[in-house]
Phi, psi and omega in degrees: 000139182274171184257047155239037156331127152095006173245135191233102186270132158247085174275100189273017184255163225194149154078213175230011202260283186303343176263336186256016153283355164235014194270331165311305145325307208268321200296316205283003172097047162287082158337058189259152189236096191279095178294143164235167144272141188289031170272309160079167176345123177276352177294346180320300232250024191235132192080206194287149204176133158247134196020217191296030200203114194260191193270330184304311201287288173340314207275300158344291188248030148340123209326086178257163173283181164217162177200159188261160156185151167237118192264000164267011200247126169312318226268328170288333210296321183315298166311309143019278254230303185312308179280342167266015164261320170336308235251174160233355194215129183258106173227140173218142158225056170287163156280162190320149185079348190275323152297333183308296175327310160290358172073038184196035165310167174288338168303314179285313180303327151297319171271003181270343166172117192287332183288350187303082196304114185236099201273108206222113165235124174249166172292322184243008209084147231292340186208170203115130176337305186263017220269328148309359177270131198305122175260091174257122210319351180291297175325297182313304207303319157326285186295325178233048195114288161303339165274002191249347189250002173246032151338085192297181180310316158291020180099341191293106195309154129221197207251098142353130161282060172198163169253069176288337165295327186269339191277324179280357184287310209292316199273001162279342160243354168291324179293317154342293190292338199274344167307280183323301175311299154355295175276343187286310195312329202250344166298288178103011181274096171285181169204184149263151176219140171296053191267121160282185083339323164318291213288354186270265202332284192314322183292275213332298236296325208298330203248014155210333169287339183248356195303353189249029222174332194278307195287126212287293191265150200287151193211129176332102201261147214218169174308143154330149165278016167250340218251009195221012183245137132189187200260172169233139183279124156268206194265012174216027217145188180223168183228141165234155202201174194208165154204035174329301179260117229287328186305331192294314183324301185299337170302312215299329165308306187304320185302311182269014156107012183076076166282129180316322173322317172249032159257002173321096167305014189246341182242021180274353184249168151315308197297330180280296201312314160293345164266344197233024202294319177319330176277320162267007164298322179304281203325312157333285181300336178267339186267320158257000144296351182243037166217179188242180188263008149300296180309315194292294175314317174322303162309300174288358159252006169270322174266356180056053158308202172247063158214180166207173170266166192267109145294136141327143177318288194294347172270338173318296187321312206259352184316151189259344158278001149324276209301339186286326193268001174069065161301305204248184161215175177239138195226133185286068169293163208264129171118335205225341159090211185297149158207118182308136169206180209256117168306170171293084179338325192266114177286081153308073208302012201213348185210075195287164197256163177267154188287166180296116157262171216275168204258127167330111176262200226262115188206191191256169176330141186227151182287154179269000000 
């Protein structure tokens, strides 16, 4: 049993930011129950998919129960009224206001059960200028930043290839909430919790993408930390590697064999290095172009560097520290056969987390 066994989450969330926050839950051992419409989740239709049921919705709502409901039809409303006095934990991400519309706000939904965890995550936040505005992980990525630190050389912003605004908003309110669940347990006080996207982006973005920004008063302006990240082409591939701290440097020499090219006393500190990058980066790039990325990882797990090779989508599967550390697993869904999903990260010696079951399609009411 995980340790949040005997916590029973009802999730009114759509998309992925509000589903795989309880899809986090449910992995610690949460009872959820994944409300739709009868229309159901538009993440169903989005991507690789067997009928209504996609690789996205699977990986989200990864073993939750489901149920149908339509909150605008009164007929519905009774059953309702049942999972929220049921549940202890509420998570919605409609935009602001909509539940109040719908007559099922927090004000009413607290009083149908004083006990309630109310989890309301929006894009910009519940007010505010932009807070009507419809909020998609693109969108975040714009507005806080992230995209501006992914610059190409000429200036030109770009977009992260992933919905990272939407994952860390998911992994800020599984913390959130566990946090809330917390304080009621030593109280007996519930609450509502807040999640932007904004402000989950801006915190992520904030503490190396912003370091030239954080002091009030001028302050010693260092390179961007993006501008000190990048991959290197070996003779078959690519690798990516670091050295913030000289001892890694020194690994990193070591991993390619102490080569004269990086015996340059001007690159033994950080503080040279960072004064010197163009040279050593030429040096860096001729010294890992002339190996293949068999060679380069030998060194580097022989020397404890800092690198790996840039896997492929399809090497990802088969990486042998994946396999070792068991990252995916496989869960049968009915309709869809085997479908690969990422285990539950967190390791619990006292509580383990469950393995992932298959995600609930689209159905009528289950007892609570």
């Amino acid at each position: 049993m995980g340790p949040l066994h005997g916590i029973k989450v009802l999730d009114l969330s759509q998309i992925v930011s509000g589903p795989m926050a309880a899809a986090w839950l449910a992995d610690q051992g949460a009872d959820c129950i994944k409300l739709e419409s009868p229309t159901g989740d538009p993440v169903r239709q989005f991507g690789a998919r067997k009928g209504d049921m996609s690789a996205i919705f699977v990986a989200v709502n990864r073993g939750k129960r489901g149920e149908t409901l339509d909150l605008k039809d009164p007929a519905d409303h009774p059953r309702f009224e049942e999972l929220v006095r049921w549940a202890d934990v509420l998570v919605e991400n409609f935009r602001p206001g909509t539940m109040d519309k719908l007559g099922w706000g927090w004000d009413r939904c607290g009083t149908l059960n004083p006990r309630l965890i109310w989890c309301s995550i929006t894009g910009f936040g519940p007010d505010g200028p932009y807070s009507a505005l419809r909020a998609y992980d693109p969108v975040v990525q714009a507005a806080s930043g992230l995209s501006a630190i992914q610059a190409d050389t000429d200036g030109t912003p770009r977009l992260v290839g992933s919905l990272i605004c939407d994952k860390v908003t998911a992994l800020t309110a599984a913390q959130a909430i566990t946090a809330a669940l917390f304080h009621r347990e030593r109280t007996g006080e519930a609450q509502r919790v807040e999640v932007a996207m904004l402000d989950a982006a801006v915190a992520f973005n904030w503490v190396e993408g912003m370091y030239n920004h954080a002091f009030v008063d001028p302050a010693d302006p260092q390179p961007d930390y993006a501008a000190l990240g990048r991959l290197w082409p070996a003779k078959d591939g690519h690798v990516a590697l670091s050295a913030l701290q000289d001892i890694e440097f020194e690994a990193l020499r070591a991993a390619l064999g102490r080569p004269e090219s990086l015996a340059d006393p001007e690159l033994d500190t950080a503080a040279g290095r960072f004064a010197n990058l163009p040279r050593w980066f030429a040096a860096m790039a001729a010294e890992v172009g002339s190996r293949t990325c068999a060679e380069l990882m030998a060194g580097f797990t022989a020397a404890g560097a800092v690198g790996c090779v840039v896997n492929s989508r399809e090497a990802v599967i088969g990486d042998p520290q994946v396999v070792h550390n068991m990252c995916l697993a496989t869960v049968d869904q009915a309709g869809c056969g085997p479908v690969r999903v990422a285990r539950h990260p967190i390791r619990f010696s006292a509580t383990p987390a469950r393995p992932p079951g298959p995600a609930p399609g689209l159905s009528r009411p289950v007892n609570g």
